[in-house]
N, C-alpha and C positions, 0 to 999 in steps of 0.2 A: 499916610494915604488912608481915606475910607473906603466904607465897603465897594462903594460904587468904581473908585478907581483901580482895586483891585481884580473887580471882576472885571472892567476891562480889560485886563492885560493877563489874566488866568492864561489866555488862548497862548501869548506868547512865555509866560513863565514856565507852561508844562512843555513848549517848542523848543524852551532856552534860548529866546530869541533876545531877552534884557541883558543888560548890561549887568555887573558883577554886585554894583551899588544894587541896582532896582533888582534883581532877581532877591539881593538877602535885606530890602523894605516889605517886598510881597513875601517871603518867607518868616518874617517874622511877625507880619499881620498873620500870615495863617497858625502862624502858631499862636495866636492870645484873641480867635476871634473862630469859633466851631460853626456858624452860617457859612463863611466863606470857606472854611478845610471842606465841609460836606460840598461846596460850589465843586470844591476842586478836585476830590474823590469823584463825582459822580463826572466829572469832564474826564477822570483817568480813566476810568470806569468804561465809560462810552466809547473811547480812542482803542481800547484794549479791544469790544466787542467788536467795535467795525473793523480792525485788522485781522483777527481773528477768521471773521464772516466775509472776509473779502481776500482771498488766499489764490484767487483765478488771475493768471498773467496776463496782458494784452499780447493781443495777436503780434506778431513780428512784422508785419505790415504797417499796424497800427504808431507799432514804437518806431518805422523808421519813417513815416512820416512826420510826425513830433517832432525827434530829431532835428529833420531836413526843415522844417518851419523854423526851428530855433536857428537857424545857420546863415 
């Protein structure tokens, strides 16, 4: 894979959403290529802050509508 294919799928590598194969192609690109590891630190990086900074639950209203939409 190059650079371009792995920063597509950074989103789903840091989700764990690849399969066993593709998660250890994009592991082993990041390991022998430090453009893409900084790609992928700075996307940890970010996922860390927004959880962090977003720590307020939705209302109980809120979540049992969702719910009821999902059903």
């Amino acid at each position: 894979m190059d650079c371009n294919e792995i920063q597509a799928r950074l989103e789903q590598f840091v989700d764990r959403e690849l399969s066993t194969d593709e998660a250890a192609e994009v592991q082993d690109h990041l390991d022998r290529c430090p453009p893409c590891v900084h790609i992928y630190h700075f996307e940890t990086s970010m996922r860390r802050l927004v959880r962090r900074a977003c720590c307020e639950s939705a209302p109980e209203s809120l979540r049992a509508k969702i719910l009821e939409a999902g059903r």
